[in-house]
C-alpha positions as CSV (number, residue, x, y, z in Angstrom):
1,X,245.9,-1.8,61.8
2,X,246.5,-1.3,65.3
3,X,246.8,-3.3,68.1
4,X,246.9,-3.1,72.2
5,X,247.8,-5.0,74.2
6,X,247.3,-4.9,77.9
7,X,250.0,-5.9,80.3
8,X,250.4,-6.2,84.4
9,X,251.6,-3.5,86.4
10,X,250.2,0.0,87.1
11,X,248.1,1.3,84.1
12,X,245.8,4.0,82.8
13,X,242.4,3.8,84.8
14,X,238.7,2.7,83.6
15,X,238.3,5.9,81.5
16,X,241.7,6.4,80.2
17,X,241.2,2.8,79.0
18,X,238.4,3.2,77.2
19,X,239.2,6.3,75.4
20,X,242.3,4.5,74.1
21,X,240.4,1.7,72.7
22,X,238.8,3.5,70.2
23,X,239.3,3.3,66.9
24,X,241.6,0.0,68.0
25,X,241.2,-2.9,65.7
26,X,242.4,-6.0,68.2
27,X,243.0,-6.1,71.8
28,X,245.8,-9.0,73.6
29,X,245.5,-9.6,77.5
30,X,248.9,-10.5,78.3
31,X,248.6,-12.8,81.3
32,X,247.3,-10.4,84.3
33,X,246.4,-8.2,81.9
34,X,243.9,-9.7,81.9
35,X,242.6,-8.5,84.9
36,X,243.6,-4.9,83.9
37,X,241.0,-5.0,80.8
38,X,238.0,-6.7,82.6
39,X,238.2,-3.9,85.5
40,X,237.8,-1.6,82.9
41,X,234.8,-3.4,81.4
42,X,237.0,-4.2,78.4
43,X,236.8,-8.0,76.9
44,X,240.0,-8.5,75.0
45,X,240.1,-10.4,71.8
46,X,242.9,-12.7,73.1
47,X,244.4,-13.9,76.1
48,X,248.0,-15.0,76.0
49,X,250.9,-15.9,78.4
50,X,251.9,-18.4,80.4
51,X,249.0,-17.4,83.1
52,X,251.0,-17.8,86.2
53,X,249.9,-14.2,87.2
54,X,246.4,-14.7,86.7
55,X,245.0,-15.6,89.9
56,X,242.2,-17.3,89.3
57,X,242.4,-19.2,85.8
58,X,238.2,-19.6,86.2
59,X,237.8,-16.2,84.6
60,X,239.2,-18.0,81.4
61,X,236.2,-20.2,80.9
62,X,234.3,-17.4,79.6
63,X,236.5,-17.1,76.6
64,X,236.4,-19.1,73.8
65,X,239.0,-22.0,73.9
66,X,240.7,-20.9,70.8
67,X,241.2,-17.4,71.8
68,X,243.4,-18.4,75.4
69,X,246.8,-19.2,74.2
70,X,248.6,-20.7,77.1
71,X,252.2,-21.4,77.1
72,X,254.7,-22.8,79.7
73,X,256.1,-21.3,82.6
74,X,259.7,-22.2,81.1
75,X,259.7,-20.3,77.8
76,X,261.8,-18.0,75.7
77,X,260.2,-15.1,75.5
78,X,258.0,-13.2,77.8
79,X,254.0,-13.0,77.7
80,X,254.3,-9.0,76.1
81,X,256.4,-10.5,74.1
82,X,254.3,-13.3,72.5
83,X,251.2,-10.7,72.5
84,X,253.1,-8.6,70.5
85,X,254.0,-10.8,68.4
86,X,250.4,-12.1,68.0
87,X,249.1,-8.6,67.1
88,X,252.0,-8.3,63.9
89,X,251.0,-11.9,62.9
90,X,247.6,-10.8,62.4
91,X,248.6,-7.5,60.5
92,X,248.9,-4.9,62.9
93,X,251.5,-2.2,62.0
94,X,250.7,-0.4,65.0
95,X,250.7,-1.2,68.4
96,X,250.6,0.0,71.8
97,X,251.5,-1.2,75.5
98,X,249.1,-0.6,78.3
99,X,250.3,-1.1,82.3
100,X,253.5,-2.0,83.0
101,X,254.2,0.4,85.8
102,X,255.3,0.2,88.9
103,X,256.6,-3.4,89.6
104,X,260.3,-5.4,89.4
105,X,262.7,-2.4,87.9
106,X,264.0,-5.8,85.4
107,X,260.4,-6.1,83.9
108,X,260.6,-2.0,83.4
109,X,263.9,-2.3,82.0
110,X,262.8,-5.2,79.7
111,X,259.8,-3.2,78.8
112,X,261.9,-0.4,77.3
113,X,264.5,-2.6,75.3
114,X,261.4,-4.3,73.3
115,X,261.7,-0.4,71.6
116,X,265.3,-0.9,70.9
117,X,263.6,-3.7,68.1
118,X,262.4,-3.9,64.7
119,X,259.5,-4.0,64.8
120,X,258.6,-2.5,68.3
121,X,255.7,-1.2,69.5
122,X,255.1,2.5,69.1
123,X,253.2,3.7,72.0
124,X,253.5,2.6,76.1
125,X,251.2,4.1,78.9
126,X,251.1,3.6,82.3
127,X,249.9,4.9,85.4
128,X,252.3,7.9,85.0
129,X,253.4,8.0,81.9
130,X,252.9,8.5,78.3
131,X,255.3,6.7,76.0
132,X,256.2,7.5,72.1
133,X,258.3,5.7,70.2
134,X,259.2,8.1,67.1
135,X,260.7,7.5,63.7
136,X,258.9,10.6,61.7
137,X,257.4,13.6,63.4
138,X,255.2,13.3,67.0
139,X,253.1,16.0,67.1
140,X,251.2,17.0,70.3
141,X,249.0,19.2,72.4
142,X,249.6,19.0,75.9
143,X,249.2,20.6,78.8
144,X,251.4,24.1,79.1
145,X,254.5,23.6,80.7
146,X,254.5,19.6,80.7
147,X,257.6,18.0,81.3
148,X,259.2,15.9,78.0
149,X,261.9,13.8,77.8
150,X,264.0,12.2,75.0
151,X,266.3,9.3,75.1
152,X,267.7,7.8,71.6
153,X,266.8,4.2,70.0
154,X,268.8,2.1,68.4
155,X,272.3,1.8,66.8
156,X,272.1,5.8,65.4
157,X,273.0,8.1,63.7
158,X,270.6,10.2,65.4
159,X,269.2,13.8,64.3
160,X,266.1,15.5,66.1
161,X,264.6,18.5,65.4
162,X,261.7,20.0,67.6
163,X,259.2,23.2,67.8
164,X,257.8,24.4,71.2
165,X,260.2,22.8,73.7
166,X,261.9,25.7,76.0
167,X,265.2,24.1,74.8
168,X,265.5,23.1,71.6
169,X,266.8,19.5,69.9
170,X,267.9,20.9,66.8
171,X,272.0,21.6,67.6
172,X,272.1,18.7,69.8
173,X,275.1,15.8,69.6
174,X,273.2,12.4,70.5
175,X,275.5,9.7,70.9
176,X,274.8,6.4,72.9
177,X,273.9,7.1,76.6
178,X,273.1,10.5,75.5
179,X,269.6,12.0,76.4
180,X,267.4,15.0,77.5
181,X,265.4,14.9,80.3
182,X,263.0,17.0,81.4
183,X,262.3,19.6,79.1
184,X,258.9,21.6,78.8
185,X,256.5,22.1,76.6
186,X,256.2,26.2,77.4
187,X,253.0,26.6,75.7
188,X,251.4,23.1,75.2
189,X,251.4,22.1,71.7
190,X,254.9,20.5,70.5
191,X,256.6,18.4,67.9
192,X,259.9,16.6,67.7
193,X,261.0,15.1,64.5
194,X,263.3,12.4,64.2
195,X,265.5,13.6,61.1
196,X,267.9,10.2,61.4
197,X,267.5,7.5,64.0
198,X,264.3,6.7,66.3
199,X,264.0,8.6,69.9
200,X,261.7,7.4,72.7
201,X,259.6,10.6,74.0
202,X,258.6,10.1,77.4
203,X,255.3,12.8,78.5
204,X,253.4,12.6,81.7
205,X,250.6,10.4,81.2
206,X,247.6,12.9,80.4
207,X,244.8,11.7,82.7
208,X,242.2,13.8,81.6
209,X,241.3,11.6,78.7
């Protein structure tokens, strides 16, 4: 199953948004998220957080009672944090982070660690960005000459091996603050594969969807 949540901060516009819903099996507005999904006509199956973001709290009423899960201000986790937690509690194996950029560099740094986890989310797009987490092989057409970045995940050992990047992953020594920004995609279509460890792939966000 998968899962989206939508988060504050810069996202993917009206279109991008609903193109990425499809095929999506539940949909978490974490606090001003909420306001992200309903700008882009999009009525989210839960609304969680502490709300304190939100604005106006009237556009709750409109949801049922039982789907609002409001928390306190003083809590131990964050509100993406509890949405994502919702999503795996209800089965979904998959999930994705939408908005997020822009904002307090803390909440983007905090963003990023929840993929240092197990489980994690597998997928994060902003206004700017597209966002894979990978544990097998990402494999992708993009547009010719986009740039692609790869930082490692977790504890290691780490192995990659890629086809269609100008410089290749294959020979490459990752250790822990080791990464590789900006390659390119020379021709479009690309794939990295994550022989041992996990790698976060970072693409331009495609806004032609």
């Amino acid at each position: 199953m998968r899962g989206i949540v939508f988060i504050g901060g810069l996202g993917p516009g009206t279109g991008q948004c609903r193109a990425l819903i499809r095929g999506v099996d539940l949909m978490v507005a974490a606090d001003s998220g909420l306001i992200a999904a309903e700008a882009a006509g999009i009525c989210p199956d839960w609304i969680v957080g502490d709300m304190d973001s939100l604005g106006d709290p009237g556009r709750l009423k409109k949801y049922p009672v039982e789907r609002v899960l409001r928390y306190p201000e003083d809590k131990d986790y964050t509100d993406t944090e509890l949405a994502l937690r919702l999503l795996w509690d209800k089965g979904c194996d998959e999930t994705w982070l939408l908005g997020g950029g822009g904002g307090r560099l803390d909440h983007l740094f905090a963003l990023r660690s929840l993929f240092e986890r197990d489980p994690s989310p597998i997928r994060w797009i902003t206004d700017e960005a597209d966002i894979h987490a990978v544990t097998g092989t990402l494999a992708l057409e993009v547009p010719r000459g986009s740039l692609v970045s790869v930082f490692p995940l977790g504890a290691g050992p780490w192995k990659a091996e890629s086809r269609g990047l100008r410089w290749p992953l294959d020979d490459l020594s990752w250790n822990p603050g080791f990464f590789g920004i900006s390659n390119l995609a020379e021709e479009g279509p690309f794939s990295i594969k994550a022989s041992a460890g996990r790698f976060l792939v970072i693409l331009p966000q495609n806004k032609s969807l």
